[in-house]
PLY file of the C-alpha trace (Angstrom):
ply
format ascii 1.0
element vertex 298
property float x
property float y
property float z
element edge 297
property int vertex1
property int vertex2
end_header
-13.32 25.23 7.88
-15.74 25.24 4.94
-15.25 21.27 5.32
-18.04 20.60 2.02
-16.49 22.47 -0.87
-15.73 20.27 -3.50
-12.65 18.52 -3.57
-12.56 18.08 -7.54
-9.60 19.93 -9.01
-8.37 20.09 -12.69
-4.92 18.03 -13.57
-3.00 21.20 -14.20
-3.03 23.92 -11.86
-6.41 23.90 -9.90
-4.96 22.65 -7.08
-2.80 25.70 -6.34
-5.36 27.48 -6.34
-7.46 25.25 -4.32
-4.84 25.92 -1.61
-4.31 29.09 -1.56
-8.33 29.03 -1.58
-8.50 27.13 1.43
-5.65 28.78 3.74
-7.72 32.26 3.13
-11.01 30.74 3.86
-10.26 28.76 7.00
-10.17 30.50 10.39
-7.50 30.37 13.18
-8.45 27.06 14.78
-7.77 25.38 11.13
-5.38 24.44 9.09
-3.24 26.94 7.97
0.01 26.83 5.93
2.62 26.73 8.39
4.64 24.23 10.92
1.95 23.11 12.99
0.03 21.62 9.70
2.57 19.69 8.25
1.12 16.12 7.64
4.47 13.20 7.22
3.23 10.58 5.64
5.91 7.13 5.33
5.88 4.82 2.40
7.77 2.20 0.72
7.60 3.60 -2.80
7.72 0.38 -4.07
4.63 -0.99 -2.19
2.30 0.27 -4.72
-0.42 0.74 -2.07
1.12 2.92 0.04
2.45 4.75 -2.96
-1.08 5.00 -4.76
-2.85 6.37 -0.77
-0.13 8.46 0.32
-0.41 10.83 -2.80
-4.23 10.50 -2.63
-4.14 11.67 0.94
-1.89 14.31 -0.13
-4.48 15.80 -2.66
-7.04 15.72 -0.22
-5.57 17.12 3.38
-3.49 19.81 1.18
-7.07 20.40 -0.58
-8.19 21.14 3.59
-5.34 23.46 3.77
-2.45 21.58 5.60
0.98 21.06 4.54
1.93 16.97 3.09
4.92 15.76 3.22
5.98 12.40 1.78
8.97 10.34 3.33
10.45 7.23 1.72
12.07 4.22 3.23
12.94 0.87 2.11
12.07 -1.54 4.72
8.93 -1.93 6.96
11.14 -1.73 10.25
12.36 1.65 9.72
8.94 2.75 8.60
7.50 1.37 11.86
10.30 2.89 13.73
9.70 6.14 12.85
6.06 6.32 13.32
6.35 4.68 16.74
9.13 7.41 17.54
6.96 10.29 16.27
9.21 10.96 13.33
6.20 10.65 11.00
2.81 10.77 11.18
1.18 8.48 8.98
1.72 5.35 7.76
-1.11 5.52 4.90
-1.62 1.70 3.81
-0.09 -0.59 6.98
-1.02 -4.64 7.39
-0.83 -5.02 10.97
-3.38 -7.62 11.23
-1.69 -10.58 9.45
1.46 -9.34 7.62
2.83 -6.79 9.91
1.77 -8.05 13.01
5.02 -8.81 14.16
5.59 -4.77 14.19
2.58 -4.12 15.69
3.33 -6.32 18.53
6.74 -4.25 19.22
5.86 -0.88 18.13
1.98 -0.82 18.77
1.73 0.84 22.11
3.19 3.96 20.09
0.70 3.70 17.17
-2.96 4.67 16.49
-4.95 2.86 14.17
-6.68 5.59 12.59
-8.91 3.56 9.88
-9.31 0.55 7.88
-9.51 1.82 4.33
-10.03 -1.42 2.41
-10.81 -5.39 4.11
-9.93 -8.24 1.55
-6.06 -8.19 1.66
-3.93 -10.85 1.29
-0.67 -12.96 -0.03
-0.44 -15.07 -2.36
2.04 -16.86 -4.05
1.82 -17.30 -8.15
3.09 -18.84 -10.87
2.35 -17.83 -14.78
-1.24 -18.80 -16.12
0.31 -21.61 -18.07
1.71 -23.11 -15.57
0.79 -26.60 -14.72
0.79 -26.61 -11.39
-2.72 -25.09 -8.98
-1.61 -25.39 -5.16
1.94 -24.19 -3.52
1.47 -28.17 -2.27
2.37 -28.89 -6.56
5.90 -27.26 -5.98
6.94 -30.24 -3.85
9.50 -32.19 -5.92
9.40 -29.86 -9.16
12.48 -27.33 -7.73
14.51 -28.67 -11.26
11.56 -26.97 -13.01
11.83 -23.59 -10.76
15.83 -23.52 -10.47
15.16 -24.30 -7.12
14.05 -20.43 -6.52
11.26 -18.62 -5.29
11.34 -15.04 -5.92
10.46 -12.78 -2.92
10.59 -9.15 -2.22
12.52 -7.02 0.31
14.09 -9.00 3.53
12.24 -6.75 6.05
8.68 -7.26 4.26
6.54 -9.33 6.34
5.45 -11.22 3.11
9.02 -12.52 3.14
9.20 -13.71 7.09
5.60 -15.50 6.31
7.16 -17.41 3.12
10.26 -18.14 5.11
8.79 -19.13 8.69
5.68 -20.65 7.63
4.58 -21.55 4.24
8.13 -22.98 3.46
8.14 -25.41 6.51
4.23 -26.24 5.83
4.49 -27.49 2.31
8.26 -29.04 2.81
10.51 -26.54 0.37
13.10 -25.41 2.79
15.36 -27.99 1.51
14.96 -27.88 -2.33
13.36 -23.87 -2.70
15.50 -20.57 -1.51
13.78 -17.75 -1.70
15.37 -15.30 -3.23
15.01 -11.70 -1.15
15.43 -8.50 -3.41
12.70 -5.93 -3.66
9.51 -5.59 -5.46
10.69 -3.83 -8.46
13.74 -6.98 -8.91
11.01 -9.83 -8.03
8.45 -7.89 -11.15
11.49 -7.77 -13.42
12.37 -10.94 -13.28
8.39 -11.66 -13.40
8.02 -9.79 -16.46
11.00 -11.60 -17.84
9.94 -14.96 -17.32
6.40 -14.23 -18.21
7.87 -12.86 -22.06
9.69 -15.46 -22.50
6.94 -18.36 -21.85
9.18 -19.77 -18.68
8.38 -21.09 -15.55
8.48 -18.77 -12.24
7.01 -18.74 -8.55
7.02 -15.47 -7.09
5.85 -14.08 -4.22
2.90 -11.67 -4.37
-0.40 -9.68 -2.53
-3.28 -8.55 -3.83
-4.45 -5.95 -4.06
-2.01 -5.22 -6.72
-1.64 -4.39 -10.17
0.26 -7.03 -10.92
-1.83 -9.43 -10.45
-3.72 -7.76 -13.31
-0.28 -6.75 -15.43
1.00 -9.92 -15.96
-0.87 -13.40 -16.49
-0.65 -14.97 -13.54
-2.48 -16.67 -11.05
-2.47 -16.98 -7.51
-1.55 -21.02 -6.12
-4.21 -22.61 -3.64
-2.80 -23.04 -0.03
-4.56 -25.75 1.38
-2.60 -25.62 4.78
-3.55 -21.87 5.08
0.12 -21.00 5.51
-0.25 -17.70 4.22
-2.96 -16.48 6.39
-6.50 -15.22 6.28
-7.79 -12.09 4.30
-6.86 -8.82 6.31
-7.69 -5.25 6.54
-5.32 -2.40 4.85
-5.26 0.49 7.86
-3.83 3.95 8.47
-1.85 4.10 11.02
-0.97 7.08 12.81
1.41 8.05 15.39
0.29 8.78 19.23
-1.39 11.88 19.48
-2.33 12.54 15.87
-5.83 12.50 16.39
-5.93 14.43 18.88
-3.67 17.25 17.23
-5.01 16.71 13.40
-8.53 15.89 14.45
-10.44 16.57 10.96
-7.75 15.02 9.24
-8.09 12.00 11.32
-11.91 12.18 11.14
-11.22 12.08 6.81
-8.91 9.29 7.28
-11.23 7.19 9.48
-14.03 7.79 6.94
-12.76 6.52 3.97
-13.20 3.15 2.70
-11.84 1.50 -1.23
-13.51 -1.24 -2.99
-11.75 -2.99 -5.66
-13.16 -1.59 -8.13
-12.15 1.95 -6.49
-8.63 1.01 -5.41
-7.80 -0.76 -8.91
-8.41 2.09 -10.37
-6.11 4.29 -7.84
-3.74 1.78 -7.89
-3.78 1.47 -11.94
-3.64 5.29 -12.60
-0.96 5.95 -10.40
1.24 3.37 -11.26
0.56 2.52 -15.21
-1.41 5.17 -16.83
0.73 8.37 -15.39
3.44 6.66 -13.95
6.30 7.58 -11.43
6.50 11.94 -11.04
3.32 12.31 -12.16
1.25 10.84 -9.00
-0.01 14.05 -8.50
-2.20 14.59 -11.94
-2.91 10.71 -11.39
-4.89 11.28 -8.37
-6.44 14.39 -9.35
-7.75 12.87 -12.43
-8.96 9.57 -10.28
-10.50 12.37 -8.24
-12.66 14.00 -10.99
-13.96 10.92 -11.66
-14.83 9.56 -8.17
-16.02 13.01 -6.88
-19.11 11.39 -4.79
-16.24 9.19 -3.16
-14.11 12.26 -1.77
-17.44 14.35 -0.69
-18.47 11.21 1.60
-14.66 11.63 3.64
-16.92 14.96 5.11
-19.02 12.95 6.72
0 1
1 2
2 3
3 4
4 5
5 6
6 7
7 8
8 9
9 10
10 11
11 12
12 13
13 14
14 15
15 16
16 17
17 18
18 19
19 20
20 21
21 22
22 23
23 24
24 25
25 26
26 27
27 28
28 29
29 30
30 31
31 32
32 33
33 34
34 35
35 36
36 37
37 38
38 39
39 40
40 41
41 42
42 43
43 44
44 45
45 46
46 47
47 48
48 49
49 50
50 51
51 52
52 53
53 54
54 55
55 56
56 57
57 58
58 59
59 60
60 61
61 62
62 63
63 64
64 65
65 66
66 67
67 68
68 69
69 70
70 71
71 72
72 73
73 74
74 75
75 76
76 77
77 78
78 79
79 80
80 81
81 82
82 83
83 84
84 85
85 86
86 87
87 88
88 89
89 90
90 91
91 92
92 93
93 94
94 95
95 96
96 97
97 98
98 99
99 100
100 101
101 102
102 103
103 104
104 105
105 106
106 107
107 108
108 109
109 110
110 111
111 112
112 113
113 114
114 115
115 116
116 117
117 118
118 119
119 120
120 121
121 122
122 123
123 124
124 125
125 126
126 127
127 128
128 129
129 130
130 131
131 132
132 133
133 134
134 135
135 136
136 137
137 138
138 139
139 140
140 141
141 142
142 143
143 144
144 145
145 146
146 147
147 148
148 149
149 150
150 151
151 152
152 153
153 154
154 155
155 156
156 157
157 158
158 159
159 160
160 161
161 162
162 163
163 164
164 165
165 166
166 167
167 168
168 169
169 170
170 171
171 172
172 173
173 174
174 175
175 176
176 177
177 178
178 179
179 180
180 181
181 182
182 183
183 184
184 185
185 186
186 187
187 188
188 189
189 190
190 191
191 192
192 193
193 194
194 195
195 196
196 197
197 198
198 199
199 200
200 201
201 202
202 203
203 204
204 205
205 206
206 207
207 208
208 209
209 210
210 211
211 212
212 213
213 214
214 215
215 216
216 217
217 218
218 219
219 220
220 221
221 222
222 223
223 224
224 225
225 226
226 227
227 228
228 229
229 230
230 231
231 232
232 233
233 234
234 235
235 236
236 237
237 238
238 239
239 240
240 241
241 242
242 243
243 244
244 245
245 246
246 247
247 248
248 249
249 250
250 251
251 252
252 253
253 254
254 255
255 256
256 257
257 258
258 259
259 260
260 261
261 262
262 263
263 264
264 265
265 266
266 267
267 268
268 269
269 270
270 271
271 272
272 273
273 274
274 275
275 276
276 277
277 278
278 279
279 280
280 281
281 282
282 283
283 284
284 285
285 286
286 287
287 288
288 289
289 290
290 291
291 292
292 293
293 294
294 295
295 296
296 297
């Protein structure tokens, strides 16, 4: 496979033609439209990062000439399941060090860590930049000012079992706090509601995210380190993949975000194209990061 063409494509059709393109060019022992070069990629389409790097991954591998397909699910067990089982390939933006490490302890025999695309992850709980209070420690004795709630995300998220089984107990909230588990896209809404209003809020958040950047808030100090440390965003894969998708894997294990890099993705895909239009959001972070998608050749 011609594997240093240029991977820059223009928002509205080029990539069609890039395809079709690449399935002519590329010999017998590569890629080729067909069963055998379908790529499954799993995401919770509300975890913005897997959103923003499955669809980027999608440009790029059906730029090589194999076949993407995107699954959704709405918990991190399932998601886990599945790849462990073989039912999908990739999981495209995984936290198995810190946040997820309780899935990686079941399900890791099954699963290949394929990269580590970006290193500074981590959790964070945050309240509104006007806010009074600096450290989770400050939410000791002010539930009557929170309504007693902190605002998580989805039950299965391992952000929720680390606010539940350790940074509750730590700073002494499990009697006056509940968190409240929802999803992402309830916890930003009532985020977004607060935040208009001028009201007091805790949520539960991560960065990277473009949140953090959305709405004025700031992250609180935890002085017991209840949260964790800083951890790597991976690809995962499922057993075997490398060896059957070997210049796919060799792409994957290549690439590597900064912030400045994934804000952008992240802020494209999400804010300035929005949801259906992933597609032209990545192409156009593409044409402007071309240098970026070369060095995935190696």
């Amino acid at each position: 496979m011609n594997s240093k063409r240029t991977l820059r494509r223009s928002i509205a059709g080029a990539s069609i033609l890039a395809l079709g393109l690449t399935a002519t060019a590329c010999g017998s022992d590569d890629a080729a439209a067909g069963e055998d070069s379908t790529i499954t990629m799993g995401i919770i389409p509300s975890w913005t990062d897997g959103l923003s790097m499955a669809h980027l991954w999608k440009d790029l591998l059906e730029g090589e000439g194999y076949i993407v397909e995107i699954e959704e699910f709405s918990e991190a067990a399932p998601l886990y399941t599945g790849l462990a089982n073989g039912d999908i390939d990739i999981y495209p933006s995984a936290w198995p060090e810190v946040t997820h490490a309780s899935y990686m302890e079941k399900y890791g025999d099954d699963i290949e860590d394929l990269g580590t695309y970006y290193d500074a992850a981590k959790l964070t709980f945050a309240v509104p930049e006007y806010s009074e209070i600096d450290s989770i420690a400050d939410l000791a004795g002010k539930a009557d000012v929170y309504d007693g709630k902190i605002i998580g995300i989805e039950p299965g998220a391992g952000l929720t079992k680390v606010a539940k089984e350790s940074v509750m107990p730590a700073y002494g909230l499990d009697d006056d706090y509940t968190l409240v588990e929802s999803s992402t896209t309830a916890m930003l809404a009532e985020l977004k509601k607060a935040t208009e209003a001028n009201e007091d809020i805790v949520v539960t958040l991560w960065r990277p995210f473009w949140a953090n950047s959305a709405f004025p808030v700031k992250d609180l100090a935890d002085p017991e380190g209840a949260l964790g440390e800083a951890e790597g965003l991976h690809e995962l894969g499922r057993t075997g993949f490398a060896e059957d998708f070997p210049e796919a894997a060799e792409m994957i294990g290549n690439a590597t975000l900064s912030d400045e890099e994934y804000g952008s993705l992240e802020d494209m895909v999400v804010n300035e194209y929005g949801q259906g239009k992933e597609s032209d959001a990545v192409a156009a972070w593409l044409e402007e990061n071309a240098d970026w998608a070369d060095a995935l050749q190696g």
